[in-house]
C-alpha positions as CSV (number, residue, x, y, z in Angstrom):
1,X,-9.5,-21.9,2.8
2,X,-7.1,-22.3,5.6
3,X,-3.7,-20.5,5.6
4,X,-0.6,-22.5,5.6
5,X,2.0,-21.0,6.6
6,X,5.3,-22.3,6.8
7,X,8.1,-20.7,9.0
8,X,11.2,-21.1,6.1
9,X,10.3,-17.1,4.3
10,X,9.1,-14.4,6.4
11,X,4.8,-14.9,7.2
12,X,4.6,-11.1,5.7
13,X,5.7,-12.0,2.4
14,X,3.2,-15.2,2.3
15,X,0.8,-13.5,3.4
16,X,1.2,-10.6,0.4
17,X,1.7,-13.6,-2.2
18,X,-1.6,-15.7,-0.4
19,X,-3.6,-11.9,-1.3
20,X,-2.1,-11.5,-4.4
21,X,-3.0,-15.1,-5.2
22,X,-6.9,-14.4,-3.8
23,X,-6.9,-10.8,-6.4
24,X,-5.5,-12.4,-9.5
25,X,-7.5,-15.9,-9.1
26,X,-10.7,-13.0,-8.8
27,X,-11.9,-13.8,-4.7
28,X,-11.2,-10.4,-4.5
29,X,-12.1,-8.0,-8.0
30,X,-10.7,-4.8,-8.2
31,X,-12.8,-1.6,-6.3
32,X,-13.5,-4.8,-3.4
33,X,-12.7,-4.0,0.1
34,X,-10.4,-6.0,2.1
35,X,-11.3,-7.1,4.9
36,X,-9.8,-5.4,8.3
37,X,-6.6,-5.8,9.7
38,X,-7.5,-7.8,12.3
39,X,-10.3,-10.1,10.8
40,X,-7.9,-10.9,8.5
41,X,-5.0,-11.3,10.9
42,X,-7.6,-13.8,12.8
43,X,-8.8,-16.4,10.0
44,X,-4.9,-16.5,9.0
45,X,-3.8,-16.8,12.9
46,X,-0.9,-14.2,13.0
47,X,-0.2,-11.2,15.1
48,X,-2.0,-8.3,13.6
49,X,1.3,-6.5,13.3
50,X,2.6,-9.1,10.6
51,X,-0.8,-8.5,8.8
52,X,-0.5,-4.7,8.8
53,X,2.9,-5.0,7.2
54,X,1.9,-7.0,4.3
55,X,-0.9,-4.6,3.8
56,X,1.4,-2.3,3.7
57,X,3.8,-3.9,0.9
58,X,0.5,-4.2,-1.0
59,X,-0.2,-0.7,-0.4
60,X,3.5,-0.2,-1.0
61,X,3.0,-2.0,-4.7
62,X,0.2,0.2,-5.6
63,X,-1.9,-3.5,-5.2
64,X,-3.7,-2.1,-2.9
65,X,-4.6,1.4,-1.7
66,X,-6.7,2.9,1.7
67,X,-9.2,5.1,2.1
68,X,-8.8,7.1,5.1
69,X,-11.6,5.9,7.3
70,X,-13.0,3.3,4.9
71,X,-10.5,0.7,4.8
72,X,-8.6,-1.0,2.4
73,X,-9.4,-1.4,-1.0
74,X,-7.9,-3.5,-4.5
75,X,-6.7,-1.5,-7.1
76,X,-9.1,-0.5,-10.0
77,X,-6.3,-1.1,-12.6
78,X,-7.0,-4.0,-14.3
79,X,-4.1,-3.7,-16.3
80,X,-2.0,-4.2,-13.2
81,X,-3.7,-7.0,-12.0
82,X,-3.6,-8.8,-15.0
83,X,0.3,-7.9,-15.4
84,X,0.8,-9.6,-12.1
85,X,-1.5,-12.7,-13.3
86,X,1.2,-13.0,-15.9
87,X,4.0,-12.4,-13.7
88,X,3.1,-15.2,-11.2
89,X,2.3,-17.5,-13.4
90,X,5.7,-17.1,-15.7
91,X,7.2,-18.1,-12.2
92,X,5.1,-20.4,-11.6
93,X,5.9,-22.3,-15.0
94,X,9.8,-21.6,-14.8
95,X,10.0,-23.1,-11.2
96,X,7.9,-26.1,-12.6
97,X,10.0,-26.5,-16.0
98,X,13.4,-26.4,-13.6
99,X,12.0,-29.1,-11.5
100,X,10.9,-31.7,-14.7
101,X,14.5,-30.6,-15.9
102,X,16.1,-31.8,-12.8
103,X,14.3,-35.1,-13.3
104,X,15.8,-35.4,-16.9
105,X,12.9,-34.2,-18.9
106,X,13.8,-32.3,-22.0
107,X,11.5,-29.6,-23.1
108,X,9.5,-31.5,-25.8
109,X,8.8,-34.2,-23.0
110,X,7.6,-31.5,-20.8
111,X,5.3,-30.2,-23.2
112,X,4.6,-33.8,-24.5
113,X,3.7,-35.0,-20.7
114,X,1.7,-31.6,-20.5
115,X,-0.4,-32.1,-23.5
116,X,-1.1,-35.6,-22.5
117,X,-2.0,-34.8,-19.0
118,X,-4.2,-32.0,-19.9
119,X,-6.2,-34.3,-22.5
120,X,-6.5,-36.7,-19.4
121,X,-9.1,-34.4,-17.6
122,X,-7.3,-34.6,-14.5
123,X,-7.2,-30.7,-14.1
């Protein structure tokens, strides 16, 4: 999957969010090793600098944690993956619910147009 990255937010932080994304949707499982730095920093076309320092916010997060000649590795805590499952997709559904609320949706069309999308097999 390629990496799109936009230049309005720093490519760091996309890049942490596109790797938390790939842990939490299970491409990665916890114990996996991460690819290195620089493969990485190749298939998402950045300097490897700007991939060492979102390794290091995942590090950082306790996400992600190194081995000293190994490599990197995801965490073994399911627990904490799964809290940041939740967290992202709370976000996920509040940024979508403010943007059918700016179109003039009330919350029991929301839910209404939800249910009837979801019974439409479009997902």
């Amino acid at each position: 999957m390629a990496w799109n990255l936009d230049s309005d937010r720093p490519i760091f932080l996309q890049i942490v969010e596109r790797i938390q994304t790939d842990i939490i949707s299970g491409r990665y499982k916890a114990g996996d090793k991460l690819p290195s730095v620089r493969e990485l920093a190749a298939k998402a076309a950045v300097n490897p600098n700007t991939m060492q320092k979102a390794f290091a916010e995942l590090e950082r997060t306790g996400l992600v944690y190194s081995k000293r000649t190994s490599g990197r590795f995801i965490t073994e805590d399911s627990h904490m993956i799964e809290e940041l499952k939740t967290s992202v997709a709370t976000e996920k559904i509040e940024e979508f619910i403010k943007l059918m609320q700016s179109l003039g949706f009330e919350n029991e069309q929301i839910l209404a147009l939800m249910q009837q999308t979801m019974k439409g097999e479009n997902l």
